[in-house]
C-alpha positions in Angstrom: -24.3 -41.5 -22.6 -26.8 -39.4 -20.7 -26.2 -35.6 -20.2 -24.7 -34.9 -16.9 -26.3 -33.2 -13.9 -25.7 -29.4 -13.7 -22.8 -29.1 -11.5 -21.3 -32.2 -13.0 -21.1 -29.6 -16.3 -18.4 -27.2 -14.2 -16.4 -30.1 -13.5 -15.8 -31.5 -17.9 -12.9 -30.4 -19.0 -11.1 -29.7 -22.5 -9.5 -33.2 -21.7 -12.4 -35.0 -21.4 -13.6 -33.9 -24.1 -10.4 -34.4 -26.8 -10.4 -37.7 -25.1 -13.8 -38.7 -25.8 -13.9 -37.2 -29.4 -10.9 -39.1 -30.3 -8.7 -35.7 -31.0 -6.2 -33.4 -29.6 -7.0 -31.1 -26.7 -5.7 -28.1 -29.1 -8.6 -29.4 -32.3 -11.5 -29.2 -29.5 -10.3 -25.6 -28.2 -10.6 -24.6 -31.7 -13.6 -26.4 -32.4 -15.5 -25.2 -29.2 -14.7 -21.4 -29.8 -15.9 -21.4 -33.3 -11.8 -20.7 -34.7 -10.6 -22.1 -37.8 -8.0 -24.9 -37.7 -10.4 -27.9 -37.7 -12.2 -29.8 -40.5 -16.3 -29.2 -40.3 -16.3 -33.3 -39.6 -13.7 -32.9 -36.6 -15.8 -29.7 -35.6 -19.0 -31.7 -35.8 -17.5 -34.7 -33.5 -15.9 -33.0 -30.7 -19.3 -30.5 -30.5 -21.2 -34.3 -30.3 -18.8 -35.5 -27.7 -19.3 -31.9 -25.8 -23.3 -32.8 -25.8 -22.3 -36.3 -24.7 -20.6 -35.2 -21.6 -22.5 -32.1 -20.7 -20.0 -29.9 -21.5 -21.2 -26.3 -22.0 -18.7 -23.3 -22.2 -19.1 -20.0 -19.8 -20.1 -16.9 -20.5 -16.7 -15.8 -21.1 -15.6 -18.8 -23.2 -18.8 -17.5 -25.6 -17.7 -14.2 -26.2 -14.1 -15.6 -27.1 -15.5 -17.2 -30.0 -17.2 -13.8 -31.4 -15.3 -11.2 -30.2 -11.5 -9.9 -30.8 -9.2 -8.5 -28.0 -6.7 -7.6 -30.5 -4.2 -8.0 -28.7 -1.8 -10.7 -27.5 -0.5 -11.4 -23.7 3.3 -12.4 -22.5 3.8 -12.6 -18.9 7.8 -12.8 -18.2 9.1 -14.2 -15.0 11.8 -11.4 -14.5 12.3 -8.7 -12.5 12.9 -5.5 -14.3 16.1 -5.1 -12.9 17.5 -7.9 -14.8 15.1 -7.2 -18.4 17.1 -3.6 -18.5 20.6 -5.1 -18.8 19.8 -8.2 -21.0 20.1 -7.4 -24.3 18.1 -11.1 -25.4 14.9 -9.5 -23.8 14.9 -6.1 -24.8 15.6 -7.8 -28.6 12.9 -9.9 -28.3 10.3 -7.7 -27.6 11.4 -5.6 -30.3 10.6 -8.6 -32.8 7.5 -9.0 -31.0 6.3 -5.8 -31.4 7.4 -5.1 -35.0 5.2 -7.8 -36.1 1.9 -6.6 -33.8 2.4 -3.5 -34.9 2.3 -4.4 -38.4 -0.9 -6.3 -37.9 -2.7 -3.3 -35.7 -2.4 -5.8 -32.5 -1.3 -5.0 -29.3 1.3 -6.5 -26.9 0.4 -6.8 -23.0 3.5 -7.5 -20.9 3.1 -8.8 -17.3 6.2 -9.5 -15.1 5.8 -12.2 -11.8 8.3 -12.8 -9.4 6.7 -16.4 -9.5 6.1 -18.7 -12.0 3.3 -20.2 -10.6 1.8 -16.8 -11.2 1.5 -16.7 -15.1 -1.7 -19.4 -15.3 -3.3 -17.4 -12.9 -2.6 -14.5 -15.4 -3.6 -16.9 -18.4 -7.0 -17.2 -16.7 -7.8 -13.9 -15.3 -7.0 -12.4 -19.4 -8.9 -15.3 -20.9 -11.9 -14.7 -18.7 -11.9 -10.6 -19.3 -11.3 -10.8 -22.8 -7.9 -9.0 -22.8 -5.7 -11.2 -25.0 -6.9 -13.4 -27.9 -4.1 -15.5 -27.4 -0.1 -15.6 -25.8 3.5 -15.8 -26.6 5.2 -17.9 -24.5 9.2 -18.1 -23.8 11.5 -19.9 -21.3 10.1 -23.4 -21.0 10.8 -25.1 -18.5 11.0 -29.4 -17.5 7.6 -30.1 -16.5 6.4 -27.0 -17.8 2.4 -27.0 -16.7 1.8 -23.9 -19.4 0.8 -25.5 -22.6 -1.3 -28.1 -20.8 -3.1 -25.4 -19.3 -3.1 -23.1 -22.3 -5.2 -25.6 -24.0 -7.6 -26.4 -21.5 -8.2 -22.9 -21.1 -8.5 -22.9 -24.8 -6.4 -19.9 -25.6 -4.1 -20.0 -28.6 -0.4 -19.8 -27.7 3.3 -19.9 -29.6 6.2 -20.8 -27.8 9.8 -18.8 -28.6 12.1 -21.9 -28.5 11.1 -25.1 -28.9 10.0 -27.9 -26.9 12.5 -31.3 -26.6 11.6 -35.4 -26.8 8.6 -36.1 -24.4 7.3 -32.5 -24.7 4.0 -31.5 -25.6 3.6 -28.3 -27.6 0.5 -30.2 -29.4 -2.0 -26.8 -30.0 0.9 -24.5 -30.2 3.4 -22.8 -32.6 7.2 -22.3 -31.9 10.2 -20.7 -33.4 12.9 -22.6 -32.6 16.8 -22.4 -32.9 19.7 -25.0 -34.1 21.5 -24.9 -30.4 23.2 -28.4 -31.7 24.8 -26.3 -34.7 25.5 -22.8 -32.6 27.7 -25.4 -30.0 29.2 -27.2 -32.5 30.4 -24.2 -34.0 31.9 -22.1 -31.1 33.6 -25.9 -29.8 35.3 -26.4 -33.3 36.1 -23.0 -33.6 38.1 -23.0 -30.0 39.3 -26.9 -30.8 40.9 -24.8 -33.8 43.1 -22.8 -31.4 44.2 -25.8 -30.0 42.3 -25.2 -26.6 41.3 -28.7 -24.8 40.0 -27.6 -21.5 36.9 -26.0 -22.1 34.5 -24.9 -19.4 30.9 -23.4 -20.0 28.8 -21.1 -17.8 25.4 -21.8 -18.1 21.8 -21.0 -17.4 19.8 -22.0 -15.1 19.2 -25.7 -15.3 15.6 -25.7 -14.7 15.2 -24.1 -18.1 14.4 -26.3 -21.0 16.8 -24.3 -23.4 20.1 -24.8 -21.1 19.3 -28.9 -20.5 19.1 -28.5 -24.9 22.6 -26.8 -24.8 24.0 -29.3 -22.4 23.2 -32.0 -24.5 24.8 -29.9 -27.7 27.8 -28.7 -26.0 28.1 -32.8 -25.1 27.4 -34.0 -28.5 29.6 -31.0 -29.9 33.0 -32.5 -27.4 32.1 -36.3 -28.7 32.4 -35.2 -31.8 35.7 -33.6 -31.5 37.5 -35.7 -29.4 40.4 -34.3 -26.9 38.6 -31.8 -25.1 37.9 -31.8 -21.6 34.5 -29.9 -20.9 32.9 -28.6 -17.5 30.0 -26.6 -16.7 29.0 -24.7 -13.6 25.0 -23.4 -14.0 24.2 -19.7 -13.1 20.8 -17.5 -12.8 22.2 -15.5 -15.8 23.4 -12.4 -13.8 26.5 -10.6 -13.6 27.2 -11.4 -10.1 26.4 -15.2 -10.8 28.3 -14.9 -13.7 31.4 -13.7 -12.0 31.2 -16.3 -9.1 31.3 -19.3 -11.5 34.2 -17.4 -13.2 36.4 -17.3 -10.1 35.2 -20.9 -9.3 36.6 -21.8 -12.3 39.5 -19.8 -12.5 40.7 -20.6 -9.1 40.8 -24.3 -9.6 44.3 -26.3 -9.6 44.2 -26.5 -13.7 41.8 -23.8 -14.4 40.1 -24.0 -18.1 42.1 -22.2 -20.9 38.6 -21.0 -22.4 35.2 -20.1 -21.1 32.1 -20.3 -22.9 28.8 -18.0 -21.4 25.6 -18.3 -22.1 24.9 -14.7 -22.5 26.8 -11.8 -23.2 26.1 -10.1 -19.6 28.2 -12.7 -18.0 31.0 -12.9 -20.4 31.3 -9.0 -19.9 31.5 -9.2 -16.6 34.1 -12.2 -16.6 36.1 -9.6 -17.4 36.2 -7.6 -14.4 37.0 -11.1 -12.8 39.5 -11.4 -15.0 41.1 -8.1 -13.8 40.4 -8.5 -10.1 42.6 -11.7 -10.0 45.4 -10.3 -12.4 45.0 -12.2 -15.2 44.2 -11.1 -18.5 41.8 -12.1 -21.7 42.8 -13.3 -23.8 46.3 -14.0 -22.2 45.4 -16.3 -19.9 41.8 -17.6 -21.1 40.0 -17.1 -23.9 35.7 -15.7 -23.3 33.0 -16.6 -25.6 29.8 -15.5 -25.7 26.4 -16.8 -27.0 24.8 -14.1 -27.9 26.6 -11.4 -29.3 25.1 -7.4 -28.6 26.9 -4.1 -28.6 28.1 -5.2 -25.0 30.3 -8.1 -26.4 31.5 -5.3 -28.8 32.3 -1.8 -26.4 34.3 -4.2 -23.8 38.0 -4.1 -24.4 38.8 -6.7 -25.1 35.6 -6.8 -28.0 34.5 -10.4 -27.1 33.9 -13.4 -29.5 30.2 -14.1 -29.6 27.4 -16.1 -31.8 25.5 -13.5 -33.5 22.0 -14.9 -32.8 18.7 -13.4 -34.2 16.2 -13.4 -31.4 14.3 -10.5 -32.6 13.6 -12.4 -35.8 12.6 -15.2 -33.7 10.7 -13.3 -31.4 9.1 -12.1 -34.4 8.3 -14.8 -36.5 6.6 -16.6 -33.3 4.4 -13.8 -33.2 3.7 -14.3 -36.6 3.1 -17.3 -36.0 0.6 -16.8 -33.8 -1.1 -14.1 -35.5 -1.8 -17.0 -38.3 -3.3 -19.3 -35.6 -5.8 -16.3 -34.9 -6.6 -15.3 -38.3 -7.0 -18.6 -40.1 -6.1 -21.3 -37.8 -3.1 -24.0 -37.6 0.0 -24.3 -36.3 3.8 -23.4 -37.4 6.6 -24.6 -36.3 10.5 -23.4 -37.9 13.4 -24.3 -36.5 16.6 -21.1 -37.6 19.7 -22.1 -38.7 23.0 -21.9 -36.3 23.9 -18.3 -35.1 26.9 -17.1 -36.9 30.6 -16.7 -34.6 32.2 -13.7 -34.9 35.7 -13.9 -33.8 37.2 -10.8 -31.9 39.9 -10.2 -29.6 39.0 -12.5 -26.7 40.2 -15.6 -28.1 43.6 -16.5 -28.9 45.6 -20.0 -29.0 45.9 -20.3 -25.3 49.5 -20.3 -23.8 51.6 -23.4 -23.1 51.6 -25.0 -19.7 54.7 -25.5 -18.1 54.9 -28.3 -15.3 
C-alpha cells in the first residue's frame, strides 16, 4: 500500500492502525510509544502497518515515549460540594494516594460539571505531558472514555469493572463482587422475615447501579418470597430523602430499605422522624457502604463494610505496573462484609 499524502497522515488513527496490524488498539499504543507490554514481533508489525498507512506520531506523542510525567491524572465529575460529605470519595483517594506516594508519583485531580469534559482533559494532559497515564471511576453505559483513552494512547485503570459487551481491552480494573455484597444484605433481611424489600439506588446511567440491579434481582430469585422495588437517586441527601417519603408514603410501604450509600441511609432517618415513624420500628435501613456516618447516627445503621480505599489503591497499583513494565491486571474483591447494628430488626406484623 503506498504511503499516504501529508494531510492524509493527521487523519490515521490508533484504529486504523490495530485494525490493519491485526491487534488490539491497546498493543499498538504500546507499541507506538516505545512502552513495554508487547512482544518485539507484535512491536515490529504494528510499526510496519504504521509505515503502511502513513501514520506518524506528533511531536507530543514522541516525547511520551521518552519522557516521564510522574504523575497520574483523575478527572471526577462531581462538584465539591458533594465529594466533602461522601465518605466513598474521600476513601478512595486516600487509596489512590497511599500507593503514588509510595511510588514517588503524583496524583492530579480535576473536577467537571460535565462529562463530556474529561476527554477534553485526557487530551490537553496527554499533549503537555502532565500525566503518564489515568485512573478512571464511574463508568458509565456507552462510556466513550476507554475508546478514547486508547486512541489517545495513554494508559488507564478503571476502579470497578466493566459488564458483558464492554470494552476495557488496554486497561486495568479493580473490581468488586456486587452479586455477593446483594446476596448478602437480601439473605441477611430474608432472615428477619422481611418480604417487602425496596432499594434506593444510584443513578441509572452509571454502570455500577445497572450491575447492582441485576444482583439485587438475581439475589430475590434466589430467595424466593420477597417483593423488591427500586426508586433511582443522584446519591444526595435530599434525593435520598425524596425516594424515602415516596416510598414510605405508599398504601403498603416496604418494611426495609436498602441505600446505596451511607449519605442517604443517614438521612432516611430524618425522614423517618419528620413523618413519625421510627427505625427500626417501623422499617428497617441498610446501607452499602458502611463509614463512621452509619456508625455516629442513633440508630448505628447496618451497613456492608466495603474496602474502596484498597480498591482505589490496588487500581493505582495496577496502573503503576502498566507504566513500569507493561500489561494489564484485572482482580475482582470478594463481597463486602454486613455488619449488623441497631437499624434492622424483624419488622412488625401487619394487621388488616
Amino acid at each position: 500500500m503506498a504511503a499516504a499524502s501529508g494531510d492524509q497522515h493527521a487523519r490515521v488513527t490508533i484504529r486504523q492502525v490495530a485494525v490493519h496490524a491485526g491487534v488490539s488498539e491497546a498493543a499498538v499504543s504500546y507499541a507506538l510509544n516505545g512502552r513495554p507490554g508487547v512482544s518485539e514481533q507484535t512491536r515490529a508489525r504494528v510499526l510496519a502497518a504504521a509505515r503502511e498507512l502513513g501514520w506518524a506520531p506528533n511531536i507530543a506523542a514522541r516525547s511520551l515515549g521518552t519522557a516521564r510525567a510522574n504523575a497520574v491524572g483523575m478527572v471526577l465529575v462531581r462538584p465539591p460540594r458533594v465529594m466533602v460529605v461522601d465518605s466513598f470519595f474521600t476513601q478512595m483517594l486516600s487509596g489512590v494516594e497511599a500507593e503514588l506516594n509510595r511510588n514517588d508519583v503524583a496524583l492530579v485531580l480535576h473536577l467537571v460539571d460535565d462529562f463530556a469534559e474529561t476527554i477534553d482533559v485526557y487530551r490537553r494532559w496527554y499533549a503537555g505531558r502532565h500525566v503518564d497515564g489515568v485512573i478512571l471511576t464511574d463508568l458509565r453505559h456507552g462510556d466513550p472514555r476507554p475508546a478514547a483513552l486508547r486512541e489517545i494512547g495513554l494508559p488507564a485503570a478503571v476502579i470497578g469493572g466493566g459488564s458483558e459487551g464492554f470494552d476495557l481491552s488496554g486497561l486495568s480494573s479493580v473490581d468488586a463482587d456486587v452479586t455477593g455484597t446483594a446476596q448478602g444484605i437480601m439473605s441477611y433481611l430474608r432472615a428477619l422475615r422481611h418480604r417487602d424489600i425496596a432499594r434506593v439506588a444510584g443513578p441509572q446511567e452509571l454502570l455500577h447501579t445497572t450491575k447492582r440491579d441485576a444482583a439485587y434481582q438475581a439475589a430475590v430469585d434466589s430467595l424466593g418470597e420477597i417483593r423488591y422495588r427500586s426508586i433511582d437517586t443522584n446519591y444526595s441527601a435530599a434525593d435520598g430523602m425524596r425516594a424515602t417519603r415516596e416510598l414510605l408514603s405508599l398504601a403498603e410501604p416496604p418494611t426495609a430499605l436498602v441505600f446505596d450509600n451511607d449519605v442517604m441511609a443517614a438521612a432516611s432517618l430524618k425522614v423517618a422522624h419528620e413523618m413519625g415513624l421510627s427505625v427500626p420500628g417501623d422499617f428497617s435501613v441498610v446501607a452499602w457502604d458502611d463509614s463512621d456516618l452509619c456508625q455516629i447516627t442513633v440508630p448505628e445503621i447496618t451497613a456492608v463494610v466495603q474496602v474502596p480505599a484498597l480498591q482505589a489503591e490496588l487500581t493505582a497499583r495496577a496502573l503503576v505496573t502498566t507504566l513500569t513494565s507493561g500489561g494489564e491486571t484485572h482482580l475482582t474483591l470478594p463481597p463486602g462484609t454486613l455488619t449488623a447494628r441497631q437499624s434492622t430488626r424483624p419488622p412488625r406484623p401487619r394487621h388488616p
